[in-house]
The first five atom37 places (N, CA, C, CB, O) and aatype in JSON, in Angstrom:
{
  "aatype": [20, 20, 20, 20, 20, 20, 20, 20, 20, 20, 20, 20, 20, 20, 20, 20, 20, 20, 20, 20, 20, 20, 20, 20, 20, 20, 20, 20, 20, 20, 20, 20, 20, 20, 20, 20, 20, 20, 20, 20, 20, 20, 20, 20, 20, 20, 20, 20, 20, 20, 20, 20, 20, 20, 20, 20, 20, 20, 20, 20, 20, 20, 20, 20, 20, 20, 20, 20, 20, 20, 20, 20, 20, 20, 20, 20, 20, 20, 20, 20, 20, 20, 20, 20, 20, 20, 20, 20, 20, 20, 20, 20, 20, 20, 20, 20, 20, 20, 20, 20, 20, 20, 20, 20, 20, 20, 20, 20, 20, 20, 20, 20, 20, 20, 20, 20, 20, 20, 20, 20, 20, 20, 20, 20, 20, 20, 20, 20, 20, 20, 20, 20, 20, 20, 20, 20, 20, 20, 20, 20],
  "atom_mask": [
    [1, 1, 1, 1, 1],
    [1, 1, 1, 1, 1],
    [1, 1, 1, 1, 1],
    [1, 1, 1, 1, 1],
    [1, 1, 1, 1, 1],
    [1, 1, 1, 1, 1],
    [1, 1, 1, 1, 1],
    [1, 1, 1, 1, 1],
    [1, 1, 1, 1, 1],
    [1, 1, 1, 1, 1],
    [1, 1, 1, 1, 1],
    [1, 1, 1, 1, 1],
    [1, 1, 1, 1, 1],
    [1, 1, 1, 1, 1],
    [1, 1, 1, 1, 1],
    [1, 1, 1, 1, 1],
    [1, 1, 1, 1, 1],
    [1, 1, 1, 1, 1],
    [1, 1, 1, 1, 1],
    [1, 1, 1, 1, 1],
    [1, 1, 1, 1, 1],
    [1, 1, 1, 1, 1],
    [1, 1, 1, 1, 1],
    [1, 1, 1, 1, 1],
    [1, 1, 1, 1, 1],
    [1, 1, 1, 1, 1],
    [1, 1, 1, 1, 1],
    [1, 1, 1, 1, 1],
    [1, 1, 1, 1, 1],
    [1, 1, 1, 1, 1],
    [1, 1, 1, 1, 1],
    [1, 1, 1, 1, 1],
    [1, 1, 1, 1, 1],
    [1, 1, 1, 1, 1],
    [1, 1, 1, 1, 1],
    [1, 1, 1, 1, 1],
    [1, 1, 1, 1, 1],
    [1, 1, 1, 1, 1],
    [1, 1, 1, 1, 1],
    [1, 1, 1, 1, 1],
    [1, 1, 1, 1, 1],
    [1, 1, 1, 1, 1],
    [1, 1, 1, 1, 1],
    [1, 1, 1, 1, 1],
    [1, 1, 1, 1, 1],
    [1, 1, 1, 1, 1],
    [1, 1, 1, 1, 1],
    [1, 1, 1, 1, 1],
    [1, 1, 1, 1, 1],
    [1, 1, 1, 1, 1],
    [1, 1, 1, 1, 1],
    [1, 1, 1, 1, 1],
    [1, 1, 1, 1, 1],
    [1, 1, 1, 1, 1],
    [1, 1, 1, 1, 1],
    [1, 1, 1, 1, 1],
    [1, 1, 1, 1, 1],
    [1, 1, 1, 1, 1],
    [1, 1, 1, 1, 1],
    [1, 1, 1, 1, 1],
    [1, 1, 1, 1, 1],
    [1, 1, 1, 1, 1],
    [1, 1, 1, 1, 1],
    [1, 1, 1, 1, 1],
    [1, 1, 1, 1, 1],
    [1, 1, 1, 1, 1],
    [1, 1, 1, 1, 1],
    [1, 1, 1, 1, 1],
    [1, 1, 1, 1, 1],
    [1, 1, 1, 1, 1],
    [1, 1, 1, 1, 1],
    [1, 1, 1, 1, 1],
    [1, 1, 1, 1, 1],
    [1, 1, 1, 1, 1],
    [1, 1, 1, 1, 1],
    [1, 1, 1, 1, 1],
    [1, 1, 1, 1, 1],
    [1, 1, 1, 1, 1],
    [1, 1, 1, 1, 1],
    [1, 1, 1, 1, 1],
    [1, 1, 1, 1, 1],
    [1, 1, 1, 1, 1],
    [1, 1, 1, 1, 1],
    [1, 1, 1, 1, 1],
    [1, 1, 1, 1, 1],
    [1, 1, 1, 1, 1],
    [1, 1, 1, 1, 1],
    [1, 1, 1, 1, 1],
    [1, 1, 1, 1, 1],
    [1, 1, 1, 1, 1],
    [1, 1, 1, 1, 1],
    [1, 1, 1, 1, 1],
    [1, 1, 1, 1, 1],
    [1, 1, 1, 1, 1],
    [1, 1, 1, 1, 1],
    [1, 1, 1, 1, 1],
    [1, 1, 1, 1, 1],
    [1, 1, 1, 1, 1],
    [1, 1, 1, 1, 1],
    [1, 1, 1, 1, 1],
    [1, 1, 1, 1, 1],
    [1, 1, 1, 1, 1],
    [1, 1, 1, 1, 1],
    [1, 1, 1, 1, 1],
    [1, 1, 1, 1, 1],
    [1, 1, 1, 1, 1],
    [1, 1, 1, 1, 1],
    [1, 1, 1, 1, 1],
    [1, 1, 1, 1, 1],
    [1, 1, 1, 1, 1],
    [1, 1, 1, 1, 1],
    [1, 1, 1, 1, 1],
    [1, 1, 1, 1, 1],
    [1, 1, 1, 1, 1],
    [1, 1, 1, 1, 1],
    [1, 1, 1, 1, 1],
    [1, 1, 1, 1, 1],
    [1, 1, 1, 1, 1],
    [1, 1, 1, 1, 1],
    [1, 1, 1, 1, 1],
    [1, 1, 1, 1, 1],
    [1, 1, 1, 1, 1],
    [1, 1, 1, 1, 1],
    [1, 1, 1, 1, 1],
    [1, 1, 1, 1, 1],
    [1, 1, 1, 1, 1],
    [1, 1, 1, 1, 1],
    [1, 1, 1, 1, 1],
    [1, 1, 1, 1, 1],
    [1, 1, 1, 1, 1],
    [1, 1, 1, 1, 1],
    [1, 1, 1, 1, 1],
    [1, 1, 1, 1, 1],
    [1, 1, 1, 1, 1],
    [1, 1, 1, 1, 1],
    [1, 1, 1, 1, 1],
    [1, 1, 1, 1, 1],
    [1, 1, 1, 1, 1],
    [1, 1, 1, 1, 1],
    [1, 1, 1, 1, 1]
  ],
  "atom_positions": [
    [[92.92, -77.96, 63.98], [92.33, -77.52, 65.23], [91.82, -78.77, 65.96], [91.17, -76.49, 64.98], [91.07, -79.54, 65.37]],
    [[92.23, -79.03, 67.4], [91.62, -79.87, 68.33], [89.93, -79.9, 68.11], [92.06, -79.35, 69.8], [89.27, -78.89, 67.88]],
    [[89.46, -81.05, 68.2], [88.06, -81.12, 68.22], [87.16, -80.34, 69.34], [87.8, -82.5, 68.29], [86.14, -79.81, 68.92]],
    [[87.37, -80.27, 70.32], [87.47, -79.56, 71.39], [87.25, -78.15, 71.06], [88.66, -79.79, 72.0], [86.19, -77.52, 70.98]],
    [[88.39, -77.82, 70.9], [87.68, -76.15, 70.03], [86.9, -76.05, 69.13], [88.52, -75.28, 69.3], [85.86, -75.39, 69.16]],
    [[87.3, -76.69, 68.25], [85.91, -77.05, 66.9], [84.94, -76.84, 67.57], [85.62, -78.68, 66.15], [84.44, -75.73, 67.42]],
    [[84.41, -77.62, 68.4], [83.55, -77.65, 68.83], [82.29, -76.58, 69.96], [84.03, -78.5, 69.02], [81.07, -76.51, 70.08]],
    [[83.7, -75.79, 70.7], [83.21, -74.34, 71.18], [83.18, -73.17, 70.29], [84.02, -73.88, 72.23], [82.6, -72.1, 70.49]],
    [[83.87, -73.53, 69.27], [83.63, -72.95, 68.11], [82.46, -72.51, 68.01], [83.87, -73.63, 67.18], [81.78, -71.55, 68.37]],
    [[82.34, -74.1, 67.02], [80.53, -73.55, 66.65], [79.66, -73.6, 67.68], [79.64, -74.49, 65.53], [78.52, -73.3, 67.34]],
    [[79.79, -73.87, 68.84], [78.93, -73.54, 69.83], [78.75, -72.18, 70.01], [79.28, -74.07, 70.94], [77.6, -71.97, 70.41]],
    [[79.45, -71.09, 69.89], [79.55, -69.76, 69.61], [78.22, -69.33, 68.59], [81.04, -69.51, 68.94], [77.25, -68.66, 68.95]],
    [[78.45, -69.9, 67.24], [77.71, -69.52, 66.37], [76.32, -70.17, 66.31], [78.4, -69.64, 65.3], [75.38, -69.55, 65.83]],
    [[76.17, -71.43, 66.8], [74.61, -72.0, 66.88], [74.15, -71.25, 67.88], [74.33, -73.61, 67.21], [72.98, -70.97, 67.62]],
    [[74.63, -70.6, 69.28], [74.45, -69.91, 70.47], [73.87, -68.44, 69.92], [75.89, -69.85, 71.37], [72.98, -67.96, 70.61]],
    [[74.19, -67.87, 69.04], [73.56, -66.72, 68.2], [72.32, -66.82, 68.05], [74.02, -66.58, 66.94], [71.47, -65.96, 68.3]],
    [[72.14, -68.21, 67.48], [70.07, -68.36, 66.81], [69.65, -69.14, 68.23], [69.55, -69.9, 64.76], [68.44, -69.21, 68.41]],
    [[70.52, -69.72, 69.25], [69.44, -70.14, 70.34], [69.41, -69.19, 71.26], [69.68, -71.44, 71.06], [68.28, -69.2, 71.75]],
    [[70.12, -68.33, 71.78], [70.19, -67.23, 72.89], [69.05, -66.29, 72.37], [71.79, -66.4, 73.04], [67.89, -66.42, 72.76]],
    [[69.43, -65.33, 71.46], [68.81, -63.9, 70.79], [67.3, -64.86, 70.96], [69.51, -63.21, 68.71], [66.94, -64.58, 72.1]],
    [[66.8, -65.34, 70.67], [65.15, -65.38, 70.8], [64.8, -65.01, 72.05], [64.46, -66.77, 70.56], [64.14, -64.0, 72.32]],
    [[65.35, -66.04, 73.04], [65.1, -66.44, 74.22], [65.1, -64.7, 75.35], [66.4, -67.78, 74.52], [64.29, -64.18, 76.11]],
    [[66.29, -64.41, 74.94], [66.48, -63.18, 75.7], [65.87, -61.91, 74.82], [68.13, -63.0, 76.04], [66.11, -60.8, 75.28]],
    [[65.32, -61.97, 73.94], [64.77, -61.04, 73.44], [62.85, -60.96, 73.97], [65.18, -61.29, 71.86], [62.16, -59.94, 74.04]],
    [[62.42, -62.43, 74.26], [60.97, -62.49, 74.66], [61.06, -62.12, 76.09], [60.24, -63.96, 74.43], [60.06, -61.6, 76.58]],
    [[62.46, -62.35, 77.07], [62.71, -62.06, 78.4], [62.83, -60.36, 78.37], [64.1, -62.92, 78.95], [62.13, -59.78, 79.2]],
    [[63.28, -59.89, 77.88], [63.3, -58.53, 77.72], [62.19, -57.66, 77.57], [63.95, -58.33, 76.82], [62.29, -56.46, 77.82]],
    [[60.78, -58.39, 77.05], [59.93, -57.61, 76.92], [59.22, -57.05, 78.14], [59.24, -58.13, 76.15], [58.58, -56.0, 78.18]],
    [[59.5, -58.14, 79.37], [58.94, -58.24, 80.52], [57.42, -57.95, 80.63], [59.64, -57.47, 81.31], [57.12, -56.99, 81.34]],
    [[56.37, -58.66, 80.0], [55.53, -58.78, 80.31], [55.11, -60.12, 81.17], [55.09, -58.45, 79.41], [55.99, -60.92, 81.5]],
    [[53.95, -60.3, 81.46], [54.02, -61.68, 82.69], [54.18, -62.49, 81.58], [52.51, -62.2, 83.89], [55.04, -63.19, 82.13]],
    [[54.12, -62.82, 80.87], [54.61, -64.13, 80.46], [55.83, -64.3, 79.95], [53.89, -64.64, 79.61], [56.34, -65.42, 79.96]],
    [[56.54, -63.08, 79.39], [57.73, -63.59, 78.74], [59.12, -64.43, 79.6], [58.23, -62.28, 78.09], [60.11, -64.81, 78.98]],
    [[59.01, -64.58, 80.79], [59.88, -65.58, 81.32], [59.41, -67.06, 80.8], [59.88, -65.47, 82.94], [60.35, -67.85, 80.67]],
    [[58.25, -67.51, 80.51], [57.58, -68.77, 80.38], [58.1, -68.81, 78.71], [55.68, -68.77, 80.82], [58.57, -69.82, 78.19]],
    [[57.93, -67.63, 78.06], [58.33, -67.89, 76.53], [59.15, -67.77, 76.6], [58.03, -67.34, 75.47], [59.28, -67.28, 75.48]],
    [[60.12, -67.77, 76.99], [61.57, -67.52, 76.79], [62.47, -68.83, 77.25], [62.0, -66.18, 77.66], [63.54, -69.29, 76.84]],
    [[61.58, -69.19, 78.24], [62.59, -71.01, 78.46], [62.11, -71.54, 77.71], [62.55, -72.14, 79.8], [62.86, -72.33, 77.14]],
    [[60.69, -71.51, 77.19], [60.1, -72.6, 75.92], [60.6, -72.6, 74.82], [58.8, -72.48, 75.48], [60.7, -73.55, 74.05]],
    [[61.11, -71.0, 74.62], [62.03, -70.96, 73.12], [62.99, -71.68, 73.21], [62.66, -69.67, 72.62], [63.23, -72.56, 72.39]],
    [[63.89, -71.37, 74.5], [65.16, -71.93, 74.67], [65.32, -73.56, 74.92], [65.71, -71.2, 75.78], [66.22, -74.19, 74.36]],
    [[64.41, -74.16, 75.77], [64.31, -75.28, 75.51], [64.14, -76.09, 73.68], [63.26, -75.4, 76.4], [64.69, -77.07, 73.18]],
    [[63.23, -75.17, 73.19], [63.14, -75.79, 71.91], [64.2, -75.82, 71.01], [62.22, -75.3, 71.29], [64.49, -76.84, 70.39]],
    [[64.92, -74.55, 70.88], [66.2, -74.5, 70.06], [67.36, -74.84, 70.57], [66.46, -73.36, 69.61], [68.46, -74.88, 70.02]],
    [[66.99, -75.16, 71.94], [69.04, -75.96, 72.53], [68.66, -76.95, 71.71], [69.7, -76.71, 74.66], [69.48, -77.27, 70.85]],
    [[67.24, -77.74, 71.78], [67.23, -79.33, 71.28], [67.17, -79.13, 69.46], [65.49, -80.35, 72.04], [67.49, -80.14, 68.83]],
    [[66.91, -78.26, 68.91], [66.63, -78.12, 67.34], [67.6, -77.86, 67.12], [65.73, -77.26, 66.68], [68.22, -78.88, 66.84]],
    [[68.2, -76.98, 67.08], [69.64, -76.35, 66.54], [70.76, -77.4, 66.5], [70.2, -75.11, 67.55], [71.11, -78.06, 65.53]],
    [[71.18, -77.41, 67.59], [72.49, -78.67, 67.48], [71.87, -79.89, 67.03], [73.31, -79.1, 69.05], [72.56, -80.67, 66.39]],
    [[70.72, -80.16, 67.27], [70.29, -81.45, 66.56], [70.4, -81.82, 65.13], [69.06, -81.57, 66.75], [70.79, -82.9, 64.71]],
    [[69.86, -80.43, 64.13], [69.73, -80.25, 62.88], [71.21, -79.79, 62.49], [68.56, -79.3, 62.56], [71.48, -80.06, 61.32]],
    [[72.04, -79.26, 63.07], [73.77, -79.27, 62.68], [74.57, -80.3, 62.89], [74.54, -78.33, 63.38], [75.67, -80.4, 62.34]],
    [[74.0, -81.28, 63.84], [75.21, -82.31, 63.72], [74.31, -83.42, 62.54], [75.74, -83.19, 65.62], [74.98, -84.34, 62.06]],
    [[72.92, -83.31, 62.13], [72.88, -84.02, 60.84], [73.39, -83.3, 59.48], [71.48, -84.39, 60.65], [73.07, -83.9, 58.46]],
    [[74.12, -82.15, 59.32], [74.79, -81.97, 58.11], [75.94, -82.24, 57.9], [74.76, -81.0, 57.76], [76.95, -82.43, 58.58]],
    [[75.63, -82.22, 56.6], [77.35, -83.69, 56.2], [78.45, -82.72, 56.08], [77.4, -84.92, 54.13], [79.42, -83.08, 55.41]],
    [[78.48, -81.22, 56.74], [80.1, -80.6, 56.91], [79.73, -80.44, 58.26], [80.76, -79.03, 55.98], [80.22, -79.44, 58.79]],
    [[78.98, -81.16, 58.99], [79.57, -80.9, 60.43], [80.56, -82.12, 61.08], [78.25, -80.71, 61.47], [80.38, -83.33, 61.22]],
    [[81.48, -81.37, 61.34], [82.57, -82.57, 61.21], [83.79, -81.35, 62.38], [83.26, -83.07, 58.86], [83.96, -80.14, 62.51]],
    [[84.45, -82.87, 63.13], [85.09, -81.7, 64.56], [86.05, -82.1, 64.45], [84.67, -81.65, 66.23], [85.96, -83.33, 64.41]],
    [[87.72, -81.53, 64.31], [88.87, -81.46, 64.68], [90.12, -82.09, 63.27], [88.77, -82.3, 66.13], [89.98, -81.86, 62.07]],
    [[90.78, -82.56, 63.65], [91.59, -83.15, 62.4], [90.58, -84.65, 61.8], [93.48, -83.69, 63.07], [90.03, -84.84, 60.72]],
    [[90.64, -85.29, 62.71], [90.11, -86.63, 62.67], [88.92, -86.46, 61.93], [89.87, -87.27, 64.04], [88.59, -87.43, 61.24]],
    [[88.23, -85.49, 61.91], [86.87, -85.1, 60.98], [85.61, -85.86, 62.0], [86.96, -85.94, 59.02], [84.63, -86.42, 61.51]],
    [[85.89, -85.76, 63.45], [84.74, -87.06, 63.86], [83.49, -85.77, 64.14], [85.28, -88.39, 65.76], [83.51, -84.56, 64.34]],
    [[82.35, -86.98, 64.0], [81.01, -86.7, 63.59], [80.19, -86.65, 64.95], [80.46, -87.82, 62.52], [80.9, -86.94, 65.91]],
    [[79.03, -86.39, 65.24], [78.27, -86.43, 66.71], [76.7, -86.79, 65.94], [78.36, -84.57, 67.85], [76.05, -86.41, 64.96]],
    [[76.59, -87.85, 67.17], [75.06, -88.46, 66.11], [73.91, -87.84, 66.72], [74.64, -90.41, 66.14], [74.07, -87.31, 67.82]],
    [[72.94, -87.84, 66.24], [71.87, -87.14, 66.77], [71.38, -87.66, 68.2], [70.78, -87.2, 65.78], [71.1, -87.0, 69.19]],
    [[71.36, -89.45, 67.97], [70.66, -89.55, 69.46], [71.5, -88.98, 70.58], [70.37, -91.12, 69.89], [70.88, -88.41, 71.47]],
    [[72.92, -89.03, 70.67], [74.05, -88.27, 71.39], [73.29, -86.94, 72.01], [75.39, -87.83, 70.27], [72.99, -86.73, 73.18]],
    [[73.06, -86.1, 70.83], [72.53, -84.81, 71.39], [71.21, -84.47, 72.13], [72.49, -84.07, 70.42], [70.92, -83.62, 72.97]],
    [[70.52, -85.46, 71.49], [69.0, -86.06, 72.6], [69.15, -86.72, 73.45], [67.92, -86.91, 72.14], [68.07, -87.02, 73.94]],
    [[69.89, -87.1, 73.89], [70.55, -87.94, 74.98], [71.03, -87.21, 76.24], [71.75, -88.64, 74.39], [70.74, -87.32, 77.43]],
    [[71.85, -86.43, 75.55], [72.85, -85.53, 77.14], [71.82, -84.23, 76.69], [75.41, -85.03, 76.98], [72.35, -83.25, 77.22]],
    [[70.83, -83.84, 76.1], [70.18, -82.62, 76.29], [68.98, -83.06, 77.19], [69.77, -81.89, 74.88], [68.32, -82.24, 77.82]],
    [[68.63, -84.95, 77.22], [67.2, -84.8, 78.12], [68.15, -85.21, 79.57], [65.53, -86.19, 77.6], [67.71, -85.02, 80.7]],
    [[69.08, -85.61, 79.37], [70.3, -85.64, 80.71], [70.49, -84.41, 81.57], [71.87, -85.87, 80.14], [70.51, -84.29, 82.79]],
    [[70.63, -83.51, 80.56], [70.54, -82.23, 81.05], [69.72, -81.45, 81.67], [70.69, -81.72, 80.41], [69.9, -80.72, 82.64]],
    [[68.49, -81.73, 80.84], [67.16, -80.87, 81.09], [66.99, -82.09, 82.57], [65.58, -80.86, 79.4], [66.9, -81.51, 83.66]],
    [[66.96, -83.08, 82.59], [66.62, -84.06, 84.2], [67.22, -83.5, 85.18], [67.17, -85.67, 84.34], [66.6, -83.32, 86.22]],
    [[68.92, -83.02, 85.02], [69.65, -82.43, 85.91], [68.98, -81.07, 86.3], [71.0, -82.31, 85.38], [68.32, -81.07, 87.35]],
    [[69.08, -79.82, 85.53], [68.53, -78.95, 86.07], [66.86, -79.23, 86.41], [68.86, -77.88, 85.26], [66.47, -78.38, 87.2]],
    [[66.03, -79.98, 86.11], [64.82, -80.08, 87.01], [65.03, -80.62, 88.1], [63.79, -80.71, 86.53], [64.35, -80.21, 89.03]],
    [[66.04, -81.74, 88.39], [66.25, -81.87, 89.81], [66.92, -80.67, 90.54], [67.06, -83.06, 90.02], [66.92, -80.57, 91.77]],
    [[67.35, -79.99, 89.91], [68.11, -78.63, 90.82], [67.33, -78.08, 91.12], [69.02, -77.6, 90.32], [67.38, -77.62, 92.26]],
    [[66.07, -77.79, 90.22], [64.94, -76.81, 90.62], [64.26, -77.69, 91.58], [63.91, -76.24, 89.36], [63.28, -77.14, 92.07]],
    [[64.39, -78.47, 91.87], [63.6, -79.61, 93.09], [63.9, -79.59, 94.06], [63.65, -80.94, 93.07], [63.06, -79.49, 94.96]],
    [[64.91, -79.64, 94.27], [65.63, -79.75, 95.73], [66.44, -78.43, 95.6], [66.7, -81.27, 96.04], [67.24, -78.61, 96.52]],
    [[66.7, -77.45, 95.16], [67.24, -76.09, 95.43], [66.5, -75.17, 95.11], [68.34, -75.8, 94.89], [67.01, -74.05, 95.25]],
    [[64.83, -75.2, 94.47], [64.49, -74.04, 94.46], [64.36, -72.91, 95.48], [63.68, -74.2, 94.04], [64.59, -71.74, 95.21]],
    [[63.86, -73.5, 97.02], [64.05, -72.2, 97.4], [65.3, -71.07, 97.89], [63.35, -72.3, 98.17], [65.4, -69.86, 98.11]],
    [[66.13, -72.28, 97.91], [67.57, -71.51, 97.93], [67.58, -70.65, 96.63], [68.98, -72.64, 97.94], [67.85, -69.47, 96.82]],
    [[67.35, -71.01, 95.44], [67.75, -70.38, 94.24], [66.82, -68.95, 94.65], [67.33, -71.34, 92.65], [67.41, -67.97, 95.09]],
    [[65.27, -68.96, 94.47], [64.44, -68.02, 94.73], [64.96, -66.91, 95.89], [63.24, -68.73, 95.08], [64.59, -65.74, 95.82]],
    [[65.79, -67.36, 96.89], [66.36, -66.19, 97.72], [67.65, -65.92, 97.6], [66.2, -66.32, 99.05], [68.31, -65.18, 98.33]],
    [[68.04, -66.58, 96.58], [70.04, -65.98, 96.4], [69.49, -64.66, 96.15], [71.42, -66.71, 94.71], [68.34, -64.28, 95.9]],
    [[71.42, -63.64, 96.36], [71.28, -62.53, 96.37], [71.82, -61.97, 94.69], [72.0, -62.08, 97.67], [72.33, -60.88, 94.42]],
    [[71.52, -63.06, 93.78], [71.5, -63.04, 92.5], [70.56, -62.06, 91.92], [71.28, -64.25, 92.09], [70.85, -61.03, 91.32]],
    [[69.2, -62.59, 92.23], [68.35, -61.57, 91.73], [68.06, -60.14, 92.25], [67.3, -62.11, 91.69], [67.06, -59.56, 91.83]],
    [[69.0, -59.47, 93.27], [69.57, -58.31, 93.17], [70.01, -57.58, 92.42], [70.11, -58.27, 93.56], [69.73, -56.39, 92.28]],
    [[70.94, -58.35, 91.73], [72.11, -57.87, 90.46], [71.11, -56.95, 89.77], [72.84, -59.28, 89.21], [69.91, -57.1, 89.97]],
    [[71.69, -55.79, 88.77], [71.05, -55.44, 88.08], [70.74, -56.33, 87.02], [71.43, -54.48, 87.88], [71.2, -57.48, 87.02]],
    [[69.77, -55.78, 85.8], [69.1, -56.43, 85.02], [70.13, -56.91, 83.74], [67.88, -55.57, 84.69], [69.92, -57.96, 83.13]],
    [[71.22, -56.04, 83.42], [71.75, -56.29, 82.68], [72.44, -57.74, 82.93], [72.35, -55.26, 82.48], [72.41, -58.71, 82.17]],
    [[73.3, -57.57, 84.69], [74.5, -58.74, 85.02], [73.64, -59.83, 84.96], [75.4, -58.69, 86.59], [74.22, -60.86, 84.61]],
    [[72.39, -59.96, 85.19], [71.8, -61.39, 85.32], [71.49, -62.12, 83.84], [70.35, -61.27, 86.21], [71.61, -63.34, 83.69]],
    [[71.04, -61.16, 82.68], [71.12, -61.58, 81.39], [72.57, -61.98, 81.15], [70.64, -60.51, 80.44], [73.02, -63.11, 80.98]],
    [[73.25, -60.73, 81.2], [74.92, -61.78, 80.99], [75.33, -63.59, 81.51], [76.18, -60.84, 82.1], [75.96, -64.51, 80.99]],
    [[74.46, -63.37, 82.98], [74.96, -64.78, 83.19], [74.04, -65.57, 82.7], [75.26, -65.18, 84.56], [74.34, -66.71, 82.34]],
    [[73.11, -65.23, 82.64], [71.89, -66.43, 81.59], [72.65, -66.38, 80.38], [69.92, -65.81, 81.16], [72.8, -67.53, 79.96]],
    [[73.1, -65.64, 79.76], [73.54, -65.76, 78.51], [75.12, -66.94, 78.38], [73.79, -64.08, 78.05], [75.31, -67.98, 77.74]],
    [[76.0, -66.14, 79.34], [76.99, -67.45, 78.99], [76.45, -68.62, 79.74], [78.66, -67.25, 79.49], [77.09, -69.67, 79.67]],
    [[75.05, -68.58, 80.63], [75.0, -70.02, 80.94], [74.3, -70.73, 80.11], [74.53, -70.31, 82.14], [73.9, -71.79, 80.59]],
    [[74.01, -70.51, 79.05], [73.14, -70.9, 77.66], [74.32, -71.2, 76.99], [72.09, -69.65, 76.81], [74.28, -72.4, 76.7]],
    [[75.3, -70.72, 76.62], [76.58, -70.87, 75.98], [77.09, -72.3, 76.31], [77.59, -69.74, 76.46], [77.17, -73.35, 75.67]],
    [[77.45, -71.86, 77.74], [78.29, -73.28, 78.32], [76.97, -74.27, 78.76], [79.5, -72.89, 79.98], [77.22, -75.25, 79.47]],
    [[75.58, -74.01, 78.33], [74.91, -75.78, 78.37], [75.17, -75.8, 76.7], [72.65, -76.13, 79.02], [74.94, -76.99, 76.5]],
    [[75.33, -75.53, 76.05], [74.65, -75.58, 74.46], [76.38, -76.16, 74.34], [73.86, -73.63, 73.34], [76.36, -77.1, 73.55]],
    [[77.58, -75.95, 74.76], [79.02, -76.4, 74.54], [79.09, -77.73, 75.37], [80.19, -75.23, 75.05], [79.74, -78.72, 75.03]],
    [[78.25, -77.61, 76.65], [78.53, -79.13, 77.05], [77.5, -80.29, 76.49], [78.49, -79.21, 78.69], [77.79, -81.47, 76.71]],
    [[76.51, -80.03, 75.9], [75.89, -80.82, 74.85], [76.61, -81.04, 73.88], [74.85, -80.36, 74.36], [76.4, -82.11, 73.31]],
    [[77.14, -80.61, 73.62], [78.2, -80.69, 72.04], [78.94, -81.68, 72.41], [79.34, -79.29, 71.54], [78.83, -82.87, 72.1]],
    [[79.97, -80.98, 73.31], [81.09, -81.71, 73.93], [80.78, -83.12, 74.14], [81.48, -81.12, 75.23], [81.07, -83.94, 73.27]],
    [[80.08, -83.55, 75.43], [79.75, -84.89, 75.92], [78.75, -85.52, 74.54], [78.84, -84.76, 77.61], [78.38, -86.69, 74.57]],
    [[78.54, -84.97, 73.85], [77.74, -86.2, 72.74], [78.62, -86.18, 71.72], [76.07, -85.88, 72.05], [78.28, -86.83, 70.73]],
    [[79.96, -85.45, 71.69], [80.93, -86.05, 70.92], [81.52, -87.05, 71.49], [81.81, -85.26, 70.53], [81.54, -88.18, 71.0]],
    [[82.17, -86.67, 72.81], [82.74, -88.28, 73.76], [81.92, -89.28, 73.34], [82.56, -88.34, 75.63], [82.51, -90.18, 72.75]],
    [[80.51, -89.42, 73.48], [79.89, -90.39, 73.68], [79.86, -91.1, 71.94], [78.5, -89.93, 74.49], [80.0, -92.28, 71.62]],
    [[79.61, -89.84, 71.03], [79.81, -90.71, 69.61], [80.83, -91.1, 69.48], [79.63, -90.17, 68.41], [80.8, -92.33, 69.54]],
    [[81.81, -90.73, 69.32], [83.18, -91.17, 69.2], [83.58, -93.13, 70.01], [84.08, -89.7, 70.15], [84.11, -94.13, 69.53]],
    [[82.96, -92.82, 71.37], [82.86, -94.0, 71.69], [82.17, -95.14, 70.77], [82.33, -93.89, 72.78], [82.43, -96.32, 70.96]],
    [[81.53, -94.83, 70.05], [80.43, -96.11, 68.94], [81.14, -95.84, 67.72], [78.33, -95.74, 68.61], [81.63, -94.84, 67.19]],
    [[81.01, -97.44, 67.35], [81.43, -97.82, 65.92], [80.73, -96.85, 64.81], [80.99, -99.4, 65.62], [79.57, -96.45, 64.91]],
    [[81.63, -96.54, 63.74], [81.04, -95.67, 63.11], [80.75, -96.58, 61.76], [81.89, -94.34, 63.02], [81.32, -97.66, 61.78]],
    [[79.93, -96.31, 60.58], [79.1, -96.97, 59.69], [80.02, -97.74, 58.74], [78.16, -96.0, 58.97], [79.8, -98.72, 58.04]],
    [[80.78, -97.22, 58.86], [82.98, -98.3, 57.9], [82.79, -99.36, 59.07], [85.65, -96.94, 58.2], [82.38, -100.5, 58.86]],
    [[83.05, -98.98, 60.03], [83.97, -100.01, 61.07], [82.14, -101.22, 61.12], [84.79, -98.82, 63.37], [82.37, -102.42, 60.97]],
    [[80.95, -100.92, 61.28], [79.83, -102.06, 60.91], [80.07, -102.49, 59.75], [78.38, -101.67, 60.89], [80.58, -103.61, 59.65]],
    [[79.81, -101.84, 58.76], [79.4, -102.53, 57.28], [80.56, -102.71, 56.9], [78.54, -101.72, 56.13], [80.78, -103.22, 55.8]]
  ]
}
């Protein structure tokens, strides 16, 4: 299997233990559970893939290549900078799209695959980026 899939692969299955919290404290809808629910999610995009690409069978495609941790702390605080600048200069556009119309269900759906596809492009781009660095054979 291409690394590439490998890799949306298990983005599938780490996306199980980081989504279900997040949208389960959003669901309760009391005033705070929007505030607990990005704090969860912030915490486990960065825990989860962090603590899977340090085990020694996480390994992506034929080539068996590896993704290092700073990689994933890297393009996840890349990430998290990007969407706070979106919320900077587009919040009030965001606050009046005709998004939050949708019913309650369609808008969890798209929070949900948009948790999917950040938690796959963390993967993704901090494999490019490991792959680019010498690995611990090619130093020592």
């Amino acid at each position: 299997m291409s690394w590439w899939r490998d890799i949306l692969r298990q983005s599938v299955f780490m996306c199980i233990f980081i989504v279900l919290i997040p949208i389960g404290a959003y669901t309760i809808h009391s005033g705070s559970s929007a505030i607990v629910a990005v704090v969860s999610y912030l915490f486990l995009s960065l825990v989860v893939p962090t603590a899977y690409v340090g085990a020694a069978d996480a390994v992506f495609g034929r080539e068996q290549g590896r993704i290092r941790r700073w990689a994933v702390v890297l393009v996840w605080l890349l990430l998290l900078a990007l969407t706070a600048a979106v919320k900077v200069y587009l919040g009030e556009y965001w606050k009046a799209a005709p998004f939050w119309e949708w019913p309650t269900i369609g808008r969890d759906l798209v929070f949900i695959v948009a948790m999917y596809v950040e938690i796959s492009l963390i993967m993704l781009v901090s494999y490019v980026i490991s792959s680019w660095m010498p690995t611990r054979k090619d130093v020592g």
